[in-house]
mmCIF file as Biopython writes it, N, C-alpha, C and O atoms, coordinates in Angstrom:
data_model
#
loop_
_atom_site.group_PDB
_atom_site.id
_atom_site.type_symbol
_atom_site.label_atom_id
_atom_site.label_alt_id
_atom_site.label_comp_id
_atom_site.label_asym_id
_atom_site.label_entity_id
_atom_site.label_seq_id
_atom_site.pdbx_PDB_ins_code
_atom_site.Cartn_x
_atom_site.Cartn_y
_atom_site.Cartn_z
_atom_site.occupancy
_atom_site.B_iso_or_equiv
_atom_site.auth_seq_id
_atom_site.auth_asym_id
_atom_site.pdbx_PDB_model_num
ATOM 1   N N  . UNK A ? 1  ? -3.550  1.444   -18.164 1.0 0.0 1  A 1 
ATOM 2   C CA . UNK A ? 1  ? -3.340  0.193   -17.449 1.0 0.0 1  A 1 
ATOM 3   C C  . UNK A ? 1  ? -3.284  0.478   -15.948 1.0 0.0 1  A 1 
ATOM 4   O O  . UNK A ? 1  ? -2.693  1.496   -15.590 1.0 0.0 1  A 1 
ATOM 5   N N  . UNK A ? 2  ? -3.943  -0.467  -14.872 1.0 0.0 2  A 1 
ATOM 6   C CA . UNK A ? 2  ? -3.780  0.219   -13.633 1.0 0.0 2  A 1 
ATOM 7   C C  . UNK A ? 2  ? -2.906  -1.636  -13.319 1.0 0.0 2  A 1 
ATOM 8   O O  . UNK A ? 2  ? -2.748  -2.592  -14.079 1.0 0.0 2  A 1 
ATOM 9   N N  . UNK A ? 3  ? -2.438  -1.347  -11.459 1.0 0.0 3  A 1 
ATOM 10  C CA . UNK A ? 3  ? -2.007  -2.959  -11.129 1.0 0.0 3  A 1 
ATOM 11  C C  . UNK A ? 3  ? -2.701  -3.332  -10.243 1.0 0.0 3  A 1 
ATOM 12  O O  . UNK A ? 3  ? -2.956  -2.656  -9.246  1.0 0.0 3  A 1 
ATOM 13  N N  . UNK A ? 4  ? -3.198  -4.688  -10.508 1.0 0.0 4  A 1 
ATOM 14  C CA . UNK A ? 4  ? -4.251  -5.290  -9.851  1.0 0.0 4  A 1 
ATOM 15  C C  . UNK A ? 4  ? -3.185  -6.183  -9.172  1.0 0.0 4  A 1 
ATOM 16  O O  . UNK A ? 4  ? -1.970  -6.038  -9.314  1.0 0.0 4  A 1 
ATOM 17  N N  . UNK A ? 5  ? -3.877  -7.251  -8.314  1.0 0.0 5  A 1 
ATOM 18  C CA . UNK A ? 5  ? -3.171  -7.826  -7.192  1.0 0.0 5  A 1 
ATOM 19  C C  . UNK A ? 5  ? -3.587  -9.491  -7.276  1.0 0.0 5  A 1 
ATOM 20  O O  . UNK A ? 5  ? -4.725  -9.886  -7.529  1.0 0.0 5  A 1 
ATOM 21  N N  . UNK A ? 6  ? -2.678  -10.172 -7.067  1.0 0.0 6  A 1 
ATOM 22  C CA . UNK A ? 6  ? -3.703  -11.961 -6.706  1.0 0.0 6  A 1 
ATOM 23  C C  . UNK A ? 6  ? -3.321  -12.185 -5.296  1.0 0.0 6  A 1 
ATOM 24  O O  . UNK A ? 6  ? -3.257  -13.317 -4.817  1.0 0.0 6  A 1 
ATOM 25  N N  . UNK A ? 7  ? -3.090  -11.202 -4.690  1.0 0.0 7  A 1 
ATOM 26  C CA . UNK A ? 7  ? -2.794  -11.217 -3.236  1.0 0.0 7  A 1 
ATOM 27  C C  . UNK A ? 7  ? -3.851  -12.006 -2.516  1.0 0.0 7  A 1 
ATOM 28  O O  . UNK A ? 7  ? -3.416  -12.972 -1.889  1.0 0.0 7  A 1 
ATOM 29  N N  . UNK A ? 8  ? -5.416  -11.758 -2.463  1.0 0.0 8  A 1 
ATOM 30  C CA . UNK A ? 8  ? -6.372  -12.097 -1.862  1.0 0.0 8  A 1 
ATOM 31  C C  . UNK A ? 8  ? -6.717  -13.902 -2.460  1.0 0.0 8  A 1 
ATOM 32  O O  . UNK A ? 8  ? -7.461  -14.710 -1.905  1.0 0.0 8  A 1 
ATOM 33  N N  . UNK A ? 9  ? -6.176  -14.040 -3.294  1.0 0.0 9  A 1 
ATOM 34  C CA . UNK A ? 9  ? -6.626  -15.572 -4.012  1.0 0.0 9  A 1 
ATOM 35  C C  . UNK A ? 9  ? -5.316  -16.187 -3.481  1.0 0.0 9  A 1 
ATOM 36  O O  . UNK A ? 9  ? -5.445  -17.374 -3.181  1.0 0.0 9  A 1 
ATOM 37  N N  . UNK A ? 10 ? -4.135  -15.689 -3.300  1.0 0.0 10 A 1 
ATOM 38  C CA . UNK A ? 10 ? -3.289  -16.548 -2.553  1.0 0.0 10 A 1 
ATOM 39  C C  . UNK A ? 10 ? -3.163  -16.411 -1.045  1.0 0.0 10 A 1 
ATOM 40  O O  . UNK A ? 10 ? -2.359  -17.100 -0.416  1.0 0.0 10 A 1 
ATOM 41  N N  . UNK A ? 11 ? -3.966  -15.510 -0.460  1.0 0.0 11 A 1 
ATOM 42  C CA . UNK A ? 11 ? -4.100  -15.902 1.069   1.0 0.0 11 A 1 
ATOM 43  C C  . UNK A ? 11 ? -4.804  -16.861 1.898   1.0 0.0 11 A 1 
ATOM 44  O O  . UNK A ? 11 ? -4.836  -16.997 3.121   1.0 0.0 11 A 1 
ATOM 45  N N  . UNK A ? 12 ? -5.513  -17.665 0.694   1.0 0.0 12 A 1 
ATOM 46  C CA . UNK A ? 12 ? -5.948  -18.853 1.630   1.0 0.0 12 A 1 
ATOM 47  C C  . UNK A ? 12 ? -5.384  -19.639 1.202   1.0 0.0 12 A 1 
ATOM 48  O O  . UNK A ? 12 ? -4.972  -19.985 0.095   1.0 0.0 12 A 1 
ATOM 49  N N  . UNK A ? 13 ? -5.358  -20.094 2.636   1.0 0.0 13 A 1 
ATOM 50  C CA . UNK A ? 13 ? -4.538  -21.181 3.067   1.0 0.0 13 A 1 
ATOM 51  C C  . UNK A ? 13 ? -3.104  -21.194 3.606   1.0 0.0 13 A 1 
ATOM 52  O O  . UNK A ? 13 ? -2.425  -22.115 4.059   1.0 0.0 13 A 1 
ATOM 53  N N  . UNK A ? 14 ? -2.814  -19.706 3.394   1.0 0.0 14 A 1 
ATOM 54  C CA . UNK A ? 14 ? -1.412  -19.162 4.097   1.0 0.0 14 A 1 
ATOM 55  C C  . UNK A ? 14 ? -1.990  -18.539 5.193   1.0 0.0 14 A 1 
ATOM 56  O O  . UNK A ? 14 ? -1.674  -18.958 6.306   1.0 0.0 14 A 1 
ATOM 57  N N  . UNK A ? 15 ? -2.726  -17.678 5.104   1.0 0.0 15 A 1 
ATOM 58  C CA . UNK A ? 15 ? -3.615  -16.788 6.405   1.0 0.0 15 A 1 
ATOM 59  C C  . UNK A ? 15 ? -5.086  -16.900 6.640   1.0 0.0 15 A 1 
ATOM 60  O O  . UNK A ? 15 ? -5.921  -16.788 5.742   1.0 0.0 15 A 1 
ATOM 61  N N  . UNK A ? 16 ? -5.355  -17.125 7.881   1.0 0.0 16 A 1 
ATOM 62  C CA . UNK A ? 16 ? -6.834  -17.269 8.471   1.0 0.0 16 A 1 
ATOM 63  C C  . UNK A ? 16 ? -7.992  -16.494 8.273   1.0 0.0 16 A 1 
ATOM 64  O O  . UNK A ? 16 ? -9.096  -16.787 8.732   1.0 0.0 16 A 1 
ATOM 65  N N  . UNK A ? 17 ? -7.682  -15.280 7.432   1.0 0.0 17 A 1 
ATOM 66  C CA . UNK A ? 17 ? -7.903  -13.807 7.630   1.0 0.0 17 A 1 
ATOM 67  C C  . UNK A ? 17 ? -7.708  -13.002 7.098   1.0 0.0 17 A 1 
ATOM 68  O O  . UNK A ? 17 ? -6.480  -13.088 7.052   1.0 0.0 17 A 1 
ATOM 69  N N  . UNK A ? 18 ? -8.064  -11.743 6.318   1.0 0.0 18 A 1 
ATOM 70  C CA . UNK A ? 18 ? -7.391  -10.637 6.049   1.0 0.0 18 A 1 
ATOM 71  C C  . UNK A ? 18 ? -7.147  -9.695  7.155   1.0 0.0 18 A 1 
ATOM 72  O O  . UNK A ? 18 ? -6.382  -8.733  7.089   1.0 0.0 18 A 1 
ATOM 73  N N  . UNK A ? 19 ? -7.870  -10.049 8.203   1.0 0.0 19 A 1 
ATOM 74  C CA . UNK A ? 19 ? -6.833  -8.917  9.362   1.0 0.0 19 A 1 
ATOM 75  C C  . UNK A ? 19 ? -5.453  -9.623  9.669   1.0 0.0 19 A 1 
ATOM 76  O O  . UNK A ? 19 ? -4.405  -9.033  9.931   1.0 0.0 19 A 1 
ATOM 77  N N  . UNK A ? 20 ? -5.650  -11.093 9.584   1.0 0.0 20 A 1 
ATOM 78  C CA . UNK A ? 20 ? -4.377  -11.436 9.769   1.0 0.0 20 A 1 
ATOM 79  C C  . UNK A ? 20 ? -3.303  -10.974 8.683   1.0 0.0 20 A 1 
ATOM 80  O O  . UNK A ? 20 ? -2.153  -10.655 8.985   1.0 0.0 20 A 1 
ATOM 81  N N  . UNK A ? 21 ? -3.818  -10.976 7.365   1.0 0.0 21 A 1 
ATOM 82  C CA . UNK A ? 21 ? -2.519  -10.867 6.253   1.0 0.0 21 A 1 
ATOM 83  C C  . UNK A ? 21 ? -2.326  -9.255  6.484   1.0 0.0 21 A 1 
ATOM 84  O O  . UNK A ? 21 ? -1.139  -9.004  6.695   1.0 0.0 21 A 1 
ATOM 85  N N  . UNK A ? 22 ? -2.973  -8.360  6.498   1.0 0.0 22 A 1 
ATOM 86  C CA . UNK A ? 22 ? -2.974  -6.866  7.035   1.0 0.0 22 A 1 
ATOM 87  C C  . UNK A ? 22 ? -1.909  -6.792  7.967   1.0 0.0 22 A 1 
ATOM 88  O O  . UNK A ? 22 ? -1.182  -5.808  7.835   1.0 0.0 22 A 1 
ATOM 89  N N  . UNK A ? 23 ? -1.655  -7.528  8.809   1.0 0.0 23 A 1 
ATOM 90  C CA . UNK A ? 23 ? -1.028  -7.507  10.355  1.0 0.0 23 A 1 
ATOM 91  C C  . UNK A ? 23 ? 0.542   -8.034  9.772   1.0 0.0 23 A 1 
ATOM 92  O O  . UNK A ? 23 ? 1.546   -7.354  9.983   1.0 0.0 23 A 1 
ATOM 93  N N  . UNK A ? 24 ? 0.584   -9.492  8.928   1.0 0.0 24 A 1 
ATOM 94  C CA . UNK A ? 24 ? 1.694   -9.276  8.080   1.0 0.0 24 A 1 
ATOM 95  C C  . UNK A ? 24 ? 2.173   -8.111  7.099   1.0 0.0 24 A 1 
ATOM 96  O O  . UNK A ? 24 ? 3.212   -7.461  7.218   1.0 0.0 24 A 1 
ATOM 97  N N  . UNK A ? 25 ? 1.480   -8.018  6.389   1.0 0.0 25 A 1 
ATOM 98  C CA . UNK A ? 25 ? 1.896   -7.168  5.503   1.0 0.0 25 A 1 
ATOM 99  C C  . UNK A ? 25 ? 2.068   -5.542  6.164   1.0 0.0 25 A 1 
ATOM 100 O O  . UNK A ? 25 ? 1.843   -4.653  5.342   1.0 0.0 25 A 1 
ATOM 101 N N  . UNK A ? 26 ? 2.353   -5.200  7.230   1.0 0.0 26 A 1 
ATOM 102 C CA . UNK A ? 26 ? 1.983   -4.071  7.796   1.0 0.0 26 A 1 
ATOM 103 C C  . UNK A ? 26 ? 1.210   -3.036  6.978   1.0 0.0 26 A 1 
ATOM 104 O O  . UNK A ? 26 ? 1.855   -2.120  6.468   1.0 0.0 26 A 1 
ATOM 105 N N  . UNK A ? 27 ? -0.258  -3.107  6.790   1.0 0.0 27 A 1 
ATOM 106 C CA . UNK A ? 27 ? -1.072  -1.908  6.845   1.0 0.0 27 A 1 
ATOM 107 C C  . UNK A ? 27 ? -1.851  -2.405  7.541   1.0 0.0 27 A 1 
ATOM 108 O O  . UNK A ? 27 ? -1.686  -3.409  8.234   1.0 0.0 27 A 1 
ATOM 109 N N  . UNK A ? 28 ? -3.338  -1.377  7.369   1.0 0.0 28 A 1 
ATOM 110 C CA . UNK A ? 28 ? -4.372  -1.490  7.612   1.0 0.0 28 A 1 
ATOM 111 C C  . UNK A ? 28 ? -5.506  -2.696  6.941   1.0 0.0 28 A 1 
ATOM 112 O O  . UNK A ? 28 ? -5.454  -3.220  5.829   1.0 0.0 28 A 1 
ATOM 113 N N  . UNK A ? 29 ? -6.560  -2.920  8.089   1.0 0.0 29 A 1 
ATOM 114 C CA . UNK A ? 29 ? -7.162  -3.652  7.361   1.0 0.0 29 A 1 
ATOM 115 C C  . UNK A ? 29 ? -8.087  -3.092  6.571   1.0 0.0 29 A 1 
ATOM 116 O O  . UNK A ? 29 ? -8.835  -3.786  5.882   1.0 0.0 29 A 1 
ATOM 117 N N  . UNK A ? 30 ? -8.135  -1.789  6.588   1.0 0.0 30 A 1 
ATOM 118 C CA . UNK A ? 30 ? -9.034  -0.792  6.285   1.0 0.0 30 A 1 
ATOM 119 C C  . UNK A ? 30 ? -8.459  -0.149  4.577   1.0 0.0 30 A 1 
ATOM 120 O O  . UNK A ? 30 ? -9.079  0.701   3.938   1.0 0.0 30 A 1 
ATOM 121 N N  . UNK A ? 31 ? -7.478  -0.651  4.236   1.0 0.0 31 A 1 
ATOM 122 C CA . UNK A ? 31 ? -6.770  -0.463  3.360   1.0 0.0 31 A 1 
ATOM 123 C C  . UNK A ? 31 ? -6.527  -1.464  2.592   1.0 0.0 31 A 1 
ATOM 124 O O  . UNK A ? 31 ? -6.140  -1.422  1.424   1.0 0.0 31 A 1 
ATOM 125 N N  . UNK A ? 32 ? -6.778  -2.481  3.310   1.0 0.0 32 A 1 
ATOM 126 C CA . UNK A ? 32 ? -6.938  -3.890  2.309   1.0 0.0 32 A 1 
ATOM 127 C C  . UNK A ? 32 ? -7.657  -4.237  1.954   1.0 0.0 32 A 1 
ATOM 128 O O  . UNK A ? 32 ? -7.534  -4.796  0.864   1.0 0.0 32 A 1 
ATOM 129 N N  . UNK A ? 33 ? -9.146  -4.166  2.685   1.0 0.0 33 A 1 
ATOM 130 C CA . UNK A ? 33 ? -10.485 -4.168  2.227   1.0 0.0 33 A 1 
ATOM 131 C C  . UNK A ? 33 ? -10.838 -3.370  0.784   1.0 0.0 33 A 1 
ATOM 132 O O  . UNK A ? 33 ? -11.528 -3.732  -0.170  1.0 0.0 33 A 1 
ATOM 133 N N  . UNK A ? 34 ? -9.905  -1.860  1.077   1.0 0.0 34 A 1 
ATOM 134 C CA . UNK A ? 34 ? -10.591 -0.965  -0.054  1.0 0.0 34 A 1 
ATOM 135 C C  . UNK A ? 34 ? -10.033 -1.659  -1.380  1.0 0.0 34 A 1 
ATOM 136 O O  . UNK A ? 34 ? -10.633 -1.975  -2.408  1.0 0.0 34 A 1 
ATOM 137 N N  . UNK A ? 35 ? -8.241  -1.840  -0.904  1.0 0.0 35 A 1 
ATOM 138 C CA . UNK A ? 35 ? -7.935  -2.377  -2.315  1.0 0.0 35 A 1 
ATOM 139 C C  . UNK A ? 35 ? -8.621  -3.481  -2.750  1.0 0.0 35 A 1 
ATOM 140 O O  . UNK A ? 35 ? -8.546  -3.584  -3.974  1.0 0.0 35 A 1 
ATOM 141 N N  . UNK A ? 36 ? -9.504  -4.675  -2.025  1.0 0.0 36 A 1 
ATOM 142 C CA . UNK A ? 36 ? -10.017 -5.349  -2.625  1.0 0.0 36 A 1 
ATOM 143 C C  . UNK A ? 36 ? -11.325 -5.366  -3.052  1.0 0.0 36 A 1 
ATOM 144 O O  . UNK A ? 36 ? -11.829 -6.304  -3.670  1.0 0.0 36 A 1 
ATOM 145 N N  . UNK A ? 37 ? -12.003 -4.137  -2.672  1.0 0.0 37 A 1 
ATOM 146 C CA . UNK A ? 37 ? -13.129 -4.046  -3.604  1.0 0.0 37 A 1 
ATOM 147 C C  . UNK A ? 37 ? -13.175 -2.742  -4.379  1.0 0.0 37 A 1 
ATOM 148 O O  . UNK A ? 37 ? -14.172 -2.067  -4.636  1.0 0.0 37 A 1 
ATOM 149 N N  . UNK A ? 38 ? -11.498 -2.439  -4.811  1.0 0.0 38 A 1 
ATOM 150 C CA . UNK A ? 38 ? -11.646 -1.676  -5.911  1.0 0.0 38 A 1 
ATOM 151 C C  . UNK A ? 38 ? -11.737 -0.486  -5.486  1.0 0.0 38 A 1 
ATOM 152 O O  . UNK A ? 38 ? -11.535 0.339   -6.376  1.0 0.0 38 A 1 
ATOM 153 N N  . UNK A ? 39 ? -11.998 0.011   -4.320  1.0 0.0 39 A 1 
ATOM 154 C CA . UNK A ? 39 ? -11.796 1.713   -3.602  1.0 0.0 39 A 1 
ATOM 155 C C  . UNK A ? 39 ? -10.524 2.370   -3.760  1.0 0.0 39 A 1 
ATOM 156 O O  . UNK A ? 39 ? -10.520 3.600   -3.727  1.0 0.0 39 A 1 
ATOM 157 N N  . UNK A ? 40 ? -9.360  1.698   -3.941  1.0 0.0 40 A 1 
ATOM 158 C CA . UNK A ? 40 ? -8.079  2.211   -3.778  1.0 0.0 40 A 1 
ATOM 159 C C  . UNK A ? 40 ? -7.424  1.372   -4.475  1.0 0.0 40 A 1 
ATOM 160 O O  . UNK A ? 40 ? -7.479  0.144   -4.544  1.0 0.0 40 A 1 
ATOM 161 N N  . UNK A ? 41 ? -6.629  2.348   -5.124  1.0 0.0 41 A 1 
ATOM 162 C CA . UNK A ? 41 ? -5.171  1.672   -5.853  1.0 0.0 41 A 1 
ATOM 163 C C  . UNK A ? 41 ? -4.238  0.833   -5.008  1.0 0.0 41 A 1 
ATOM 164 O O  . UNK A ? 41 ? -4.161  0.712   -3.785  1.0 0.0 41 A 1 
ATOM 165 N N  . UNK A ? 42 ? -3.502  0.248   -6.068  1.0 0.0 42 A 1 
ATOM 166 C CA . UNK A ? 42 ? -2.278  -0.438  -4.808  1.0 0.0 42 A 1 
ATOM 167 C C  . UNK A ? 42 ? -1.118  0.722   -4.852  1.0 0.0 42 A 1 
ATOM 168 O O  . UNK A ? 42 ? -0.739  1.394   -5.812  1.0 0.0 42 A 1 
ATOM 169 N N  . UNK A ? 43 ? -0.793  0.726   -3.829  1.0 0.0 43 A 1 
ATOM 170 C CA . UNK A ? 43 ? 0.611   1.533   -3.932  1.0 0.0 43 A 1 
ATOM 171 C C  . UNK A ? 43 ? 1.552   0.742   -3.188  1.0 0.0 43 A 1 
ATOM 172 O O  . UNK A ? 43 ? 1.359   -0.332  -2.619  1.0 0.0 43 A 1 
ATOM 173 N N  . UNK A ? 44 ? 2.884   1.619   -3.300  1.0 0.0 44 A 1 
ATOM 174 C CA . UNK A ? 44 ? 4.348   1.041   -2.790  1.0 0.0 44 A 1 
ATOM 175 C C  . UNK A ? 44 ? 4.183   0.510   -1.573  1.0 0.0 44 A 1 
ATOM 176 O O  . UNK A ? 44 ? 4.704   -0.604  -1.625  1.0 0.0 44 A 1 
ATOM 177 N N  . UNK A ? 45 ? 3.740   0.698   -0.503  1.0 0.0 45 A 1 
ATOM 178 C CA . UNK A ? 45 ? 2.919   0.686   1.038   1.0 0.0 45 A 1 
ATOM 179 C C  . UNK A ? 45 ? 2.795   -1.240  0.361   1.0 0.0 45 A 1 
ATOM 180 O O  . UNK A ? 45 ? 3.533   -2.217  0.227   1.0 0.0 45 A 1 
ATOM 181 N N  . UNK A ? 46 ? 1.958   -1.010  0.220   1.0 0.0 46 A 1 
ATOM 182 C CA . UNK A ? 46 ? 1.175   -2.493  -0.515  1.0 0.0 46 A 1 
ATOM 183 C C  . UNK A ? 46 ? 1.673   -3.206  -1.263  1.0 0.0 46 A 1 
ATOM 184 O O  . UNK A ? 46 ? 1.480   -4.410  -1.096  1.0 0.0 46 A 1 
ATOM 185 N N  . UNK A ? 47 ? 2.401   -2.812  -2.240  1.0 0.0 47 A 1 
ATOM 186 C CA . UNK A ? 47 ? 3.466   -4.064  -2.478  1.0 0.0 47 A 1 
ATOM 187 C C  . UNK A ? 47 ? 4.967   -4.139  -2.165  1.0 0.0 47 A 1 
ATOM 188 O O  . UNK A ? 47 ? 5.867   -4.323  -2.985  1.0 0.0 47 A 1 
ATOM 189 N N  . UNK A ? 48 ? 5.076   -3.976  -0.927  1.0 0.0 48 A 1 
ATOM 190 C CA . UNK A ? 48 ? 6.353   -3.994  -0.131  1.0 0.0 48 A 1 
ATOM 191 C C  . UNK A ? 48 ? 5.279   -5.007  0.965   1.0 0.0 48 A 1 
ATOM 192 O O  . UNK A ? 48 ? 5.808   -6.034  1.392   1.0 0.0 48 A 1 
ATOM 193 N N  . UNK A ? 49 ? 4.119   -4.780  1.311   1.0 0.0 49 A 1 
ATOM 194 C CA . UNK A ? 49 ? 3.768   -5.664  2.326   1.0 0.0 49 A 1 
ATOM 195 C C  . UNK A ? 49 ? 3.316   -7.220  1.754   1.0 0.0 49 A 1 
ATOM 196 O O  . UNK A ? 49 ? 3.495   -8.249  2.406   1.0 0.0 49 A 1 
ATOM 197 N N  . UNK A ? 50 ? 2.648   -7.161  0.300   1.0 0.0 50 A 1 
ATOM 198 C CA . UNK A ? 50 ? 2.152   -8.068  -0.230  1.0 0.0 50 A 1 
ATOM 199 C C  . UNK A ? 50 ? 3.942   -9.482  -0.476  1.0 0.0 50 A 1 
ATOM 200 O O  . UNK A ? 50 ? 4.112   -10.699 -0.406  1.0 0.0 50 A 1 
ATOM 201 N N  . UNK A ? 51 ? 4.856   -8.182  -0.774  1.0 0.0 51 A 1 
ATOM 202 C CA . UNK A ? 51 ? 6.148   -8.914  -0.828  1.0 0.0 51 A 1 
ATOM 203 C C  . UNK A ? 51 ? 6.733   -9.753  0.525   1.0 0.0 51 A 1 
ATOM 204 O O  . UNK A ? 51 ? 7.446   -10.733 0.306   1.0 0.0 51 A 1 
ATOM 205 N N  . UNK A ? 52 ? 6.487   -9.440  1.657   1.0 0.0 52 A 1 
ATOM 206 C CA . UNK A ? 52 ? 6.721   -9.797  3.258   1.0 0.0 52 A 1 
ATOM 207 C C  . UNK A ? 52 ? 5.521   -10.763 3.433   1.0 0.0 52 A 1 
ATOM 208 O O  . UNK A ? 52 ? 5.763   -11.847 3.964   1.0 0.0 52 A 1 
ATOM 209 N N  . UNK A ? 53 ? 4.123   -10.459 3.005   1.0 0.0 53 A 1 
ATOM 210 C CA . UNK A ? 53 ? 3.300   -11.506 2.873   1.0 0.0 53 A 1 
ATOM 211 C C  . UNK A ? 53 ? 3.650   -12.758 2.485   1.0 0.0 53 A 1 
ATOM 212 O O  . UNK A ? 53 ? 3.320   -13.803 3.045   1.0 0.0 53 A 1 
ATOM 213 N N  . UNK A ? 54 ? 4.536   -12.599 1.216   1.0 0.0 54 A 1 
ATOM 214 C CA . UNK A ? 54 ? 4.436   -13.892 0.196   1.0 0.0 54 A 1 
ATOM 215 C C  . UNK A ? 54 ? 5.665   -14.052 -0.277  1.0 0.0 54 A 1 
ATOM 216 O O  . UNK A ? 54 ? 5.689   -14.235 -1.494  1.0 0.0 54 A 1 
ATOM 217 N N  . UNK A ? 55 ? 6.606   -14.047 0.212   1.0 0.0 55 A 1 
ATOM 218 C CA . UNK A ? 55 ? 8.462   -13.803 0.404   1.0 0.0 55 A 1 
ATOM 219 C C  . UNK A ? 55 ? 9.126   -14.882 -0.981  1.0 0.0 55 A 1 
ATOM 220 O O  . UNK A ? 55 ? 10.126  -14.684 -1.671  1.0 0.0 55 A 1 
ATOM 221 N N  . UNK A ? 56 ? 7.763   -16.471 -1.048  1.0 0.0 56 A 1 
ATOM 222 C CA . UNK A ? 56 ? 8.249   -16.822 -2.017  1.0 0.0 56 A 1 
ATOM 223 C C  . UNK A ? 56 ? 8.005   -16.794 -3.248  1.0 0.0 56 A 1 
ATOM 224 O O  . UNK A ? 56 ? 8.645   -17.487 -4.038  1.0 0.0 56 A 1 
ATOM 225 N N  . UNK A ? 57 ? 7.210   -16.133 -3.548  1.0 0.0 57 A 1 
ATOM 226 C CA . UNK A ? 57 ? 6.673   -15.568 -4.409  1.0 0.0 57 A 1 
ATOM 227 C C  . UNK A ? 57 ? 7.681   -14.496 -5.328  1.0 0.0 57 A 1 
ATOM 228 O O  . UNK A ? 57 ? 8.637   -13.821 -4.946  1.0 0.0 57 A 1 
ATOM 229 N N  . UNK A ? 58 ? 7.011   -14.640 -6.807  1.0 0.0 58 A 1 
ATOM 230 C CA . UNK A ? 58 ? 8.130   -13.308 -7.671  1.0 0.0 58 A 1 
ATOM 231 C C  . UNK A ? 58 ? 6.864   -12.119 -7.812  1.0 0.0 58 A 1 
ATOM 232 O O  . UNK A ? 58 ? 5.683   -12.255 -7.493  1.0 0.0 58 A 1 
ATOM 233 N N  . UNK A ? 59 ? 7.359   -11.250 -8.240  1.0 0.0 59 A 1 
ATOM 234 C CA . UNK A ? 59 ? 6.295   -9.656  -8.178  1.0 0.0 59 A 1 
ATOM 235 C C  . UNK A ? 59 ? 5.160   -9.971  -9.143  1.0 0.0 59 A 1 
ATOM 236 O O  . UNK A ? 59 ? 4.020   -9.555  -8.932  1.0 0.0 59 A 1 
ATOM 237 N N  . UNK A ? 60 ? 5.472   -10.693 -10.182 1.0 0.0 60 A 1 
ATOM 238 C CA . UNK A ? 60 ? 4.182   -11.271 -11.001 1.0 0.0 60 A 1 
ATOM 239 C C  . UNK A ? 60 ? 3.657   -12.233 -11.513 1.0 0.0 60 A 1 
ATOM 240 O O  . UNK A ? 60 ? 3.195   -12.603 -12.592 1.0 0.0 60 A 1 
ATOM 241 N N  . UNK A ? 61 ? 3.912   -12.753 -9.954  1.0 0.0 61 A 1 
ATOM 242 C CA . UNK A ? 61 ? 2.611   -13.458 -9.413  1.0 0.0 61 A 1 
ATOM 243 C C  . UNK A ? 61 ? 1.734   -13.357 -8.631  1.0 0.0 61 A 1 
ATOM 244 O O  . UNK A ? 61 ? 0.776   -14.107 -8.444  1.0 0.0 61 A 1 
ATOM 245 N N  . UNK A ? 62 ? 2.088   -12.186 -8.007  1.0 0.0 62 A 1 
ATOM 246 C CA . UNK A ? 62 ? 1.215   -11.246 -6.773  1.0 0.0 62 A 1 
ATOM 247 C C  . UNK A ? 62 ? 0.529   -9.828  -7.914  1.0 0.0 62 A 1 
ATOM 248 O O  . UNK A ? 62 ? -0.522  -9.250  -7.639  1.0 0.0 62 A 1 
ATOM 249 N N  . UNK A ? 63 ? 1.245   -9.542  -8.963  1.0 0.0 63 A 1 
ATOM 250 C CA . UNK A ? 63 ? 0.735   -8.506  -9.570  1.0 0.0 63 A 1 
ATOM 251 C C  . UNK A ? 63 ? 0.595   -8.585  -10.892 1.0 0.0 63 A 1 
ATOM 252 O O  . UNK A ? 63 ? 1.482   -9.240  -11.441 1.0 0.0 63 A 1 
ATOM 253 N N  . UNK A ? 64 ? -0.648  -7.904  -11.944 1.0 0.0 64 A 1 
ATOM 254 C CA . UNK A ? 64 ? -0.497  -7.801  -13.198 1.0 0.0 64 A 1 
ATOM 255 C C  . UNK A ? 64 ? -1.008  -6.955  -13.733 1.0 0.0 64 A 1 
ATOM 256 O O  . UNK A ? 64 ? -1.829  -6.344  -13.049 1.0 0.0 64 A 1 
ATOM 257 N N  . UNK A ? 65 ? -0.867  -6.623  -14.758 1.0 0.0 65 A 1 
ATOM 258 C CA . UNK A ? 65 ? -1.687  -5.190  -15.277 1.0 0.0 65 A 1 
ATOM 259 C C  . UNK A ? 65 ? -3.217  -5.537  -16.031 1.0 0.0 65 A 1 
ATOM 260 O O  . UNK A ? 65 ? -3.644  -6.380  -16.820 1.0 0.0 65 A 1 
ATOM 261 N N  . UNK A ? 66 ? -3.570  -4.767  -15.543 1.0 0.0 66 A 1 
ATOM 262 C CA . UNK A ? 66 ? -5.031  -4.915  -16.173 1.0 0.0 66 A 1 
ATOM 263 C C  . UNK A ? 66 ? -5.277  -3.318  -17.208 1.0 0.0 66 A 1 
ATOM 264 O O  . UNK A ? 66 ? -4.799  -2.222  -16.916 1.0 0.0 66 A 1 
ATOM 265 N N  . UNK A ? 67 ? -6.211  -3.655  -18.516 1.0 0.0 67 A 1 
ATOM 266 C CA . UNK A ? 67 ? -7.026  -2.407  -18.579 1.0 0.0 67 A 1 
ATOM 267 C C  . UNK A ? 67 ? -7.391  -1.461  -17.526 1.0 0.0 67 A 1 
ATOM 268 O O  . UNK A ? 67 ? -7.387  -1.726  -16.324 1.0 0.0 67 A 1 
ATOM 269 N N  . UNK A ? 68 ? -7.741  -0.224  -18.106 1.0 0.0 68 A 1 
ATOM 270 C CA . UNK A ? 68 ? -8.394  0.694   -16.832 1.0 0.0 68 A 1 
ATOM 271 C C  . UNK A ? 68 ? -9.782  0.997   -17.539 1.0 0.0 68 A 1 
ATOM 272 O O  . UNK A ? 68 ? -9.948  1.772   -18.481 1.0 0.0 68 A 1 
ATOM 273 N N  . UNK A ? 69 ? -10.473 0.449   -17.079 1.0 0.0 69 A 1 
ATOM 274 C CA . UNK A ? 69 ? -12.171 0.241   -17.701 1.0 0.0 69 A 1 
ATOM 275 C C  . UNK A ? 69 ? -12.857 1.354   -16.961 1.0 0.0 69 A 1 
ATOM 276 O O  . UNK A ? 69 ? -13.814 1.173   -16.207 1.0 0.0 69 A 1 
ATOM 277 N N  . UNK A ? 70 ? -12.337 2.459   -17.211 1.0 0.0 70 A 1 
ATOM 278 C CA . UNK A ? 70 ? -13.455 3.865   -16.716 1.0 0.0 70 A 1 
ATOM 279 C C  . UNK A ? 70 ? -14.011 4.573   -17.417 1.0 0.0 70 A 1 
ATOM 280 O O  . UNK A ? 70 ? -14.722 5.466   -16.956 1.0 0.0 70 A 1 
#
């Protein structure tokens, strides 16, 4: 099982941008990009920012487990 994210399907309409939600969530945008096309895992980094992103939000609704289809 790996954890996938609905981070990117709930940023519109809260943020203009993923450099903008990057800039909240303190990382990179270079790191948000990868996690969203699947280059990189999420790690702790990322859901501590996805959590500051989306404050009203509970952890799973920003996250869920998926198969690992490799």
């Amino acid at each position: 099982m790996i954890v996938k994210t609905r981070v990117f399907e709930l940023c519109n309409g809260h943020y203009g941008n993923l450099t903008e939600l990057a800039l909240v969530m303190e990382i990179s945008v270079s790191q948000l990009y990868r996690v969203r096309q699947g280059k990189r895992r999420i790690n702790q980094k990322f859901v501590v920012g996805a959590m500051k992103a989306f404050p009203d939000s509970k952890l799973d609704e920003l996250f869920y487990l998926a198969p690992n289809c490799q």
